[in-house]
KOLMAR-539890 format. One line per field, with one value per residue (C-alpha): residue number from 1; x, y negated, z negated. Coordinates in Angstrom, 1 decimal, always signed. Layout:
num = [NUM ...]
xx = [X ...]
yy = [Y ...]
zz = [Z ...]
***
This chain:
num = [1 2 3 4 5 6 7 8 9 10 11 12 13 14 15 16 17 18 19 20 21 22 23 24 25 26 27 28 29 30 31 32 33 34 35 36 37 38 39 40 41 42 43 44 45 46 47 48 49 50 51 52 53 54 55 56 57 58 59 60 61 62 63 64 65 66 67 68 69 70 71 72 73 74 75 76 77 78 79 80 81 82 83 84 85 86 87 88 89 90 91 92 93 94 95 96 97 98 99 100 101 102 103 104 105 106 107 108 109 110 111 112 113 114 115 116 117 118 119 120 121 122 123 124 125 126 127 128 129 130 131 132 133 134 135 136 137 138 139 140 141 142 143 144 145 146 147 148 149 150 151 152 153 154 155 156 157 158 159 160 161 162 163 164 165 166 167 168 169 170 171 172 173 174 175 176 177 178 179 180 181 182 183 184 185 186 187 188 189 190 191 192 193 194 195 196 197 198 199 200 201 202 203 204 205 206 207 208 209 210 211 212 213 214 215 216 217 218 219 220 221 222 223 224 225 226 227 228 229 230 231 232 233 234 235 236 237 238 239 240 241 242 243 244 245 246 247 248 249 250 251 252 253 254 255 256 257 258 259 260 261 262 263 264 265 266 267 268 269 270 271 272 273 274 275 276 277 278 279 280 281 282 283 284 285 286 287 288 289 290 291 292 293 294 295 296 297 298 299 300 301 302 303 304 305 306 307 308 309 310 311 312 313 314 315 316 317 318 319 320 321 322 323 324 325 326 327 328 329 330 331 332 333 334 335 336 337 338 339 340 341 342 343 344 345 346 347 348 349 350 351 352 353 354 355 356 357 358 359 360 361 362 363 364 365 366 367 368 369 370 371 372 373 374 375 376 377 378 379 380 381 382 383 384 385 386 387 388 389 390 391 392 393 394 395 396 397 398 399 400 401 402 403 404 405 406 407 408 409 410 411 412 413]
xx = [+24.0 +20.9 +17.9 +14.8 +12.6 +15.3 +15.4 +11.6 +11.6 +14.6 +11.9 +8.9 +11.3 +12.4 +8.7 +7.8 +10.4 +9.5 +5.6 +6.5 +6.3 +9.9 +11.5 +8.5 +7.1 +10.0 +10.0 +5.9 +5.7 +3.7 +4.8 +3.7 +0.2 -0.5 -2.8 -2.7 -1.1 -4.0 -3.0 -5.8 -6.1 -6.7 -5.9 -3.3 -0.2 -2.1 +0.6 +4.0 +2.7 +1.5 +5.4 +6.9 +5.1 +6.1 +9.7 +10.0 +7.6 +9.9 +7.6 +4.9 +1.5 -1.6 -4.3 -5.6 -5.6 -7.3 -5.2 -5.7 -5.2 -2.0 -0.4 +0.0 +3.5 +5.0 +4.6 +5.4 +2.5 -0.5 -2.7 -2.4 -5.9 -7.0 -10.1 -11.3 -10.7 -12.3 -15.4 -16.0 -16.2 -17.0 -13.7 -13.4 -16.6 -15.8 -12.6 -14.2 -16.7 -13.2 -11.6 -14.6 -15.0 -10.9 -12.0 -14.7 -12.8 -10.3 -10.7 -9.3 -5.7 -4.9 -3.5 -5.1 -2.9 -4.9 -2.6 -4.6 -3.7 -5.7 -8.1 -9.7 -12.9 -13.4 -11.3 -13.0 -16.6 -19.4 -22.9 -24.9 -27.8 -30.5 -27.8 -26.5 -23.3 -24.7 -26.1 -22.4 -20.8 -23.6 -23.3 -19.0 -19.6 -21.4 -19.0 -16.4 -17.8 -19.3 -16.3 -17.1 -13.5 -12.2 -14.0 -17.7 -16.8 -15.6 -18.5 -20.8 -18.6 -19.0 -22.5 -22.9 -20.9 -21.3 -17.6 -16.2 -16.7 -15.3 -17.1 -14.5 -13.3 -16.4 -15.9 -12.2 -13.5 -12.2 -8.6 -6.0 -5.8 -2.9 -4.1 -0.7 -1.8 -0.5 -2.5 -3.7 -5.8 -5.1 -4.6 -4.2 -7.6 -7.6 -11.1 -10.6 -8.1 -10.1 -13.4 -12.1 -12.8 -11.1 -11.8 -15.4 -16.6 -20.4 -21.5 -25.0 -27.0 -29.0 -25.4 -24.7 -27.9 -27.2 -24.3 -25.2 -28.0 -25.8 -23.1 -25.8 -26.0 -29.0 -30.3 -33.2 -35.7 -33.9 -30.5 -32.1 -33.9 -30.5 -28.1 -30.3 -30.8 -27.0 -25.9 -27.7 -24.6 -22.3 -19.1 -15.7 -12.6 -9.9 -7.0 -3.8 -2.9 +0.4 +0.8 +4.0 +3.9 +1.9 +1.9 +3.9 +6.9 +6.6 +6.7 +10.0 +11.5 +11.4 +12.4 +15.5 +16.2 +15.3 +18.7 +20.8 +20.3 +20.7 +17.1 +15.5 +12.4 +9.0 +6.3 +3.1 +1.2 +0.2 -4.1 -4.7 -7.8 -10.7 -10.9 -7.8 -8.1 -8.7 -5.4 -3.8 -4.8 -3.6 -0.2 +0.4 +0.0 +2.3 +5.1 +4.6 +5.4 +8.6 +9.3 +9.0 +9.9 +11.6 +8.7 +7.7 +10.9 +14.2 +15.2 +16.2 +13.4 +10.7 +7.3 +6.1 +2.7 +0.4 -3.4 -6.0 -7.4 -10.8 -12.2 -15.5 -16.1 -18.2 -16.0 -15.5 -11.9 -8.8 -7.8 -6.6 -6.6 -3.0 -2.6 -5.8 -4.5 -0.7 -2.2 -4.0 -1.0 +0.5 -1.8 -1.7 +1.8 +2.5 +4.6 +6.8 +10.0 +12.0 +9.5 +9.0 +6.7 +5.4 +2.3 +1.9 -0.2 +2.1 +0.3 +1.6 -1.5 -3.7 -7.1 -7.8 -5.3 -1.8 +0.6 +1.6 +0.7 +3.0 +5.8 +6.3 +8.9 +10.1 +9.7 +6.4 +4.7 +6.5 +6.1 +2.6 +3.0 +4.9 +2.5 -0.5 -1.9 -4.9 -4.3 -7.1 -9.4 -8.0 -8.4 -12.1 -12.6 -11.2 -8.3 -5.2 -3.9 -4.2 -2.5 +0.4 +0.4 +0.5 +4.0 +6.0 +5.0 +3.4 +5.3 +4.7 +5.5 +4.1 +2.1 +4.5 +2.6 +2.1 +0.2 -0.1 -2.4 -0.8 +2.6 +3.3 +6.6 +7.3 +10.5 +11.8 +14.6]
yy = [+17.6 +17.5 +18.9 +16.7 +19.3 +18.7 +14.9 +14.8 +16.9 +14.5 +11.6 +13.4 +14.3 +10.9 +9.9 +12.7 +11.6 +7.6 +9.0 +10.7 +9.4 +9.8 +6.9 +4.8 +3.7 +2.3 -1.2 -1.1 +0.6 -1.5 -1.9 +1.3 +0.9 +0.9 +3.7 +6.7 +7.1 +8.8 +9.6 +10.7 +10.8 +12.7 +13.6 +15.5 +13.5 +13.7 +17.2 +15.3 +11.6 +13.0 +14.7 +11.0 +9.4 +11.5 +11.2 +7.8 +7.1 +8.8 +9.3 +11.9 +10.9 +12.9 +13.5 +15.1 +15.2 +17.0 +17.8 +20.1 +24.0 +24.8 +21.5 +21.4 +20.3 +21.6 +18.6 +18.6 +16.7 +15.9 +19.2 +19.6 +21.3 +22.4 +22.3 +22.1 +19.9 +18.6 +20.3 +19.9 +22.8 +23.9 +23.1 +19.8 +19.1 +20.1 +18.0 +14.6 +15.8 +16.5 +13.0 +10.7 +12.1 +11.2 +7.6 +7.3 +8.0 +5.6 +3.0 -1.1 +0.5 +2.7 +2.7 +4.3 +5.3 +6.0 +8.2 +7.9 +9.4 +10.2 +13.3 +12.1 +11.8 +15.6 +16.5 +14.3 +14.8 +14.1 +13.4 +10.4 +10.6 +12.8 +14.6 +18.3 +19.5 +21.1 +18.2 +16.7 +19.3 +19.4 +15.7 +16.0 +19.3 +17.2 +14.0 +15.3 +17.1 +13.5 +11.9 +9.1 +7.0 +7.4 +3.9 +4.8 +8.7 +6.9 +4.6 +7.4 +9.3 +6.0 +5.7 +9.3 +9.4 +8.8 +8.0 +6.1 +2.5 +1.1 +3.6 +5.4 +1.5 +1.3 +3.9 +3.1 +0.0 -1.5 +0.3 -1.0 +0.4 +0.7 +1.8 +3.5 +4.3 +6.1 +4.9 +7.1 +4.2 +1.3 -1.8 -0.1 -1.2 +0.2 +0.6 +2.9 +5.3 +8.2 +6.4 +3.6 +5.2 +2.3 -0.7 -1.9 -1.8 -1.0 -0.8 -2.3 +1.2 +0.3 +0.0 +3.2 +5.0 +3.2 +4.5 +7.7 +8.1 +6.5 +9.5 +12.2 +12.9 +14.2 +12.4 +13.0 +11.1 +12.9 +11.4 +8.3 +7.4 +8.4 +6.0 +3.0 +3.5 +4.4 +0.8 -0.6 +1.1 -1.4 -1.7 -3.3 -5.0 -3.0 -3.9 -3.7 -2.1 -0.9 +0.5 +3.3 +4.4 +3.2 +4.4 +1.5 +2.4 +5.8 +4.8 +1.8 +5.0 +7.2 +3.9 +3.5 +7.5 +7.1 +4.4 +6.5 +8.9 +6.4 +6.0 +2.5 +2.5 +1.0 +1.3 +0.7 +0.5 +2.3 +1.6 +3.4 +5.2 +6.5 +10.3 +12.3 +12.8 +8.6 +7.7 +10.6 +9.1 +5.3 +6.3 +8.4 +5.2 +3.3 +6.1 +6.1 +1.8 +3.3 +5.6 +3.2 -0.1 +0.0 -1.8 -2.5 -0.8 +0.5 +4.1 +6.1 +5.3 +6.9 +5.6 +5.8 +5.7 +6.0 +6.3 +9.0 +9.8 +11.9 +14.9 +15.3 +18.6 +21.0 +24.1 +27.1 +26.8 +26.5 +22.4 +20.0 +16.2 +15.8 +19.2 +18.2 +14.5 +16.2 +18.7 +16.1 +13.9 +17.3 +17.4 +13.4 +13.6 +17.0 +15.4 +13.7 +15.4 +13.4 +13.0 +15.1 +14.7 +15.7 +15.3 +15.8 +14.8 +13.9 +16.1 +19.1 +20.3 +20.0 +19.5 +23.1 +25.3 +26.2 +23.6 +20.1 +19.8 +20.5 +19.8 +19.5 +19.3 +19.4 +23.0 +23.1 +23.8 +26.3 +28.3 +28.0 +29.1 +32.1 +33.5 +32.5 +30.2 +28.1 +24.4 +22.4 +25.6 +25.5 +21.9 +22.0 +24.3 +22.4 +24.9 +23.5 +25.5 +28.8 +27.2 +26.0 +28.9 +31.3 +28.9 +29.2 +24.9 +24.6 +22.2 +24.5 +23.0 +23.9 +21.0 +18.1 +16.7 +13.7 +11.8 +8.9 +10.0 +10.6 +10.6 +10.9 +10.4 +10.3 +10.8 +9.3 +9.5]
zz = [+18.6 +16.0 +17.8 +18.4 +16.1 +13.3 +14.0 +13.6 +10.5 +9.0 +9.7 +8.1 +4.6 +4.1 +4.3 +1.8 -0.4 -0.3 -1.1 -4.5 -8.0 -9.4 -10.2 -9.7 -13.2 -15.3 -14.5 -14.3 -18.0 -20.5 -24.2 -26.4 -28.1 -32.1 -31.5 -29.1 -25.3 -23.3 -19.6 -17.5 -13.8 -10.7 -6.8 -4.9 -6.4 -10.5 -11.6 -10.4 -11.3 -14.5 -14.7 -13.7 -16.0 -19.4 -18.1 -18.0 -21.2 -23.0 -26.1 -26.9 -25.4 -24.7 -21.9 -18.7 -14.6 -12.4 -9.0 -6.0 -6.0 -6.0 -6.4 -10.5 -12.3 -15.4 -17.9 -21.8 -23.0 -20.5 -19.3 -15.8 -14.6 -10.8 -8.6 -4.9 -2.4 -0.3 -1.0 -4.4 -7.4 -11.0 -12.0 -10.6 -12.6 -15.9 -15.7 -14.8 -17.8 -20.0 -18.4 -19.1 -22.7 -23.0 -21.6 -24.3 -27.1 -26.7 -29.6 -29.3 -30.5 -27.7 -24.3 -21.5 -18.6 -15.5 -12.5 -9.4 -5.4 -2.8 -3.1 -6.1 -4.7 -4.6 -7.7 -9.6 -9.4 -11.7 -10.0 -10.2 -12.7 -11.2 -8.5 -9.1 -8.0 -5.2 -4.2 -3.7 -2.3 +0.6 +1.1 +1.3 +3.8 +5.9 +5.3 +6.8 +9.8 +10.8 +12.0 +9.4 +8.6 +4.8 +3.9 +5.0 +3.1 -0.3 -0.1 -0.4 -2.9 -5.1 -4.7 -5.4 -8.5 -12.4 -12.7 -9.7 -8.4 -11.7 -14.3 -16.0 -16.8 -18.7 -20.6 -21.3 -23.0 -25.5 -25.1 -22.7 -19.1 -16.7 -13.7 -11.1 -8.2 -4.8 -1.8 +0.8 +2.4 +5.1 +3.4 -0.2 -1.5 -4.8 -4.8 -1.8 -3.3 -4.8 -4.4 -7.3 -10.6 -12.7 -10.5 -9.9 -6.5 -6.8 -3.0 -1.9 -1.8 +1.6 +3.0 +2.4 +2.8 +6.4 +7.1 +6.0 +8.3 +11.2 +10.8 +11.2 +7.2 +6.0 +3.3 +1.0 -0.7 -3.9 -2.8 -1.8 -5.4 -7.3 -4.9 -5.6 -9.7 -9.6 -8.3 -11.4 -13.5 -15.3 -14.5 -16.3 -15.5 -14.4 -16.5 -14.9 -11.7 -10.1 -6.4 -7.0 -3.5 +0.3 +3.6 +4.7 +2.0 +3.6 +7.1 +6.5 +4.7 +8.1 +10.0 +7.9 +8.1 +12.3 +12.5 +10.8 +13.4 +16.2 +17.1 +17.4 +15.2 +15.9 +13.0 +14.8 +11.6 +8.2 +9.6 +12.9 +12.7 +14.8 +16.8 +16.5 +20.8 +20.9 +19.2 +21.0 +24.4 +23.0 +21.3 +24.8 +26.7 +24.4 +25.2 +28.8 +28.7 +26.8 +29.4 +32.2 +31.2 +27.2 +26.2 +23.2 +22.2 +24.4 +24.1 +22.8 +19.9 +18.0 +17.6 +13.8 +13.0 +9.7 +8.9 +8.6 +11.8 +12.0 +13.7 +15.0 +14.8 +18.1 +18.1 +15.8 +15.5 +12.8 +13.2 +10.7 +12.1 +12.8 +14.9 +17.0 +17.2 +18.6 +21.0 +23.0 +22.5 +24.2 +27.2 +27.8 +28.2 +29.7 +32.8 +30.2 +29.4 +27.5 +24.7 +21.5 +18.6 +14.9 +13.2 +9.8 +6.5 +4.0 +1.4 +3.4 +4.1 +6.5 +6.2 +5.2 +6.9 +5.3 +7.3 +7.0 +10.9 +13.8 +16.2 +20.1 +22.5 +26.5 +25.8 +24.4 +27.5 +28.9 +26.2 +26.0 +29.8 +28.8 +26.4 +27.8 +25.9 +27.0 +25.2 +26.6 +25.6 +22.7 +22.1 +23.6 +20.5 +17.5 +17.1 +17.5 +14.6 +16.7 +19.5 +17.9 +15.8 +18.5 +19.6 +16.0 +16.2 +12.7 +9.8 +7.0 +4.1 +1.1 -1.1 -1.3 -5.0 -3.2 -0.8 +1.2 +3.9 +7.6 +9.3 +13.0 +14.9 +19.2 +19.9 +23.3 +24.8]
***
């Protein structure tokens, strides 16, 4: 019998694979220019999109991404570069300075091919007029300690930025632009997905600076003046645009994968958000209906769930969202036996730490029994990493060179 660890890990591949690239651009490909193929792009998926992508073009082209540390992919033709994420870094700025110069140098005769995933908003970083680097990477440090959702954080970025909300359109301009992108976000917003850098979404600046201030950020009179002369920028159309790869394709992926191993599937949803521990407690009461009653679903099942959830952060401890949002999963449902779990980030990393997330089971508590580990302490502390560590109940996975934010899966039988 195939354990309930491997089951969830069979669910959590087969949303990996659904995420990726491969495969994804040959019936989207536009007819070859007169002039030059420039690919630029950026975010956690840029090295194996930018790898698709010359596979299925099929003829020499030319350009640049930007991804994550340790998440580049051999490619023939377009120069795969890394830099820092989340925080923001040298590298990540010289690139955006190397992209946009790409962008700007494409004349009426060329096709520009613009490869956009999630992350981009750090790995592609070039300040707003008046704004230093430092600047940034203080503003993204405190970003996402706030507990602010992925919406109010790419706002800023946008705002923030000399090359998002539309910008690097505008310097594309005349040239054609193709726009594929793999969504990280609820709801797929392209402007939402890396902060927008080819489709124009120019917020109103008091917006922001208000939702700046409501999420604790500090913000100066420095920040303030380059916000509001930043929103003055202009903008362009954004050409054509292609979604390769959602969170919803991921999550019908792992629902087809959960039938063929004789589990009845219920995808809750590609947009829950808010507190790690808040969804926890919610997704724990929808398992404990299960339990009881086979409602909204009969058993045996799994519960499959997508969206980036956030952490507010108090204690000095090793986290990542999806291991904080599964150890209070954990201690909501402690008396529950027959229920296991995963959460992971489809990235295979996360937040900072060195997993994808983590797994439970009937056993879990018991063994945190037997070696003495203290889960609420650890939970009251932000480290869930240690905890699960200390169990052998991390999904180490290595980066995946994709991304289409989270992935969690409850198991009941």
């Amino acid at each position: 019998m195939v354990s309930d660890e491997q089951v969830l890990r069979e669910l959590f591949a087969a949303a990996s694979l659904a995420a990726g690239p491969d495969g994804k651009f040959s019936a989207r490909l536009p007819a070859a220019p007169k002039g030059r193929t420039i690919v630029i792009g950026a975010g956690k998926a840029a090295g194996s999109m930018a790898r698709a992508f010359e596979v299925e073009w099929g003829r020499p082209c030319e350009g640049l991404v930007v991804t994550r540390y340790g998440h580049a992919a051999p490619t023939q033709f377009i120069e795969v570069v890394e830099a820092a994420h989340p925080v923001p870094d040298e590298a990540g700025l010289r690139a955006a300075e190397r992209i946009l110069a790409l962008a700007q140098s494409a004349g009426p005769d060329d096709l520009v091919i613009c490869l956009m995933s999630g992350g981009a908003s750090s790995l592609l970083t070039l300040p707003a007029p008046g704004l230093t680097l430092a600047d940034k990477q203080e503003i993204n440090r405190h970003l996402l300690k706030s507990g602010a959702p992925i919406t109010v954080m790419n706002r800023a970025r946008r705002a923030l930025s000399s090359i998002k909300g539309g910008r690097l359109a505008a310097a594309v301009a005349p040239a054609r632009l193709v726009t594929y992108i793999i969504s990280d976000v609820p709801g797929d917003d392209p402007a939402v997905v890396g902060s927008g850098p080819t489709i124009p979404d120019i917020a109103d600046p008091e917006v922001v600076l208000r939702e700046l201030k409501a999420y604790g950020i500090p913000v100066s009179e420095k920040i303030e003046t380059a916000i509001r002369a930043n929103a003055a920028m202009d903008a362009a159309p954004p050409g054509e645009v292609h979604m390769i790869a959602t969170p919803r394709s991921a999550l019908v992926a792992a629902a087809d994968k959960a039938r063929e191993l004789g589990l009845n599937p219920l995808v809750l949803g590609d947009a829950i958000e808010g507190e790690a521990r808040e969804v926890a407690t919610v997704l724990a009461g929808i398992s404990r209906s299960v339990v009881l009653y086979d409602d909204p679903v009969a058993k045996p099942c799994v519960l499959i769930s997508g969206g980036e959830t956030t952490v507010t952060v108090r204690g000095k401890g090793r986290g990542g969202r999806n291991a904080e949002f599964l150890l209070a999963l954990a201690l909501a449902l402690r008396d529950e036996a027959s229920i296991s779990a995963l959460a992971c980030d489809t990235d295979g990393i996360d937040g900072s730490e060195d997993n994808a997330g983590a797994w439970i089971d009937a056993a879990f508590f018991e063994a945190a029994s037997a070696k003495g580990v203290d889960l609420v302490l650890h939970l009251a502390n932000n480290d869930a990493y240690s905890a699960f560590a200390a169990l052998d109940r991390l999904i180490v996975t290595g980066p995946t060179l994709t991304n289409v934010n989270d992935f969690r899966a409850i198991v009941i039988r």
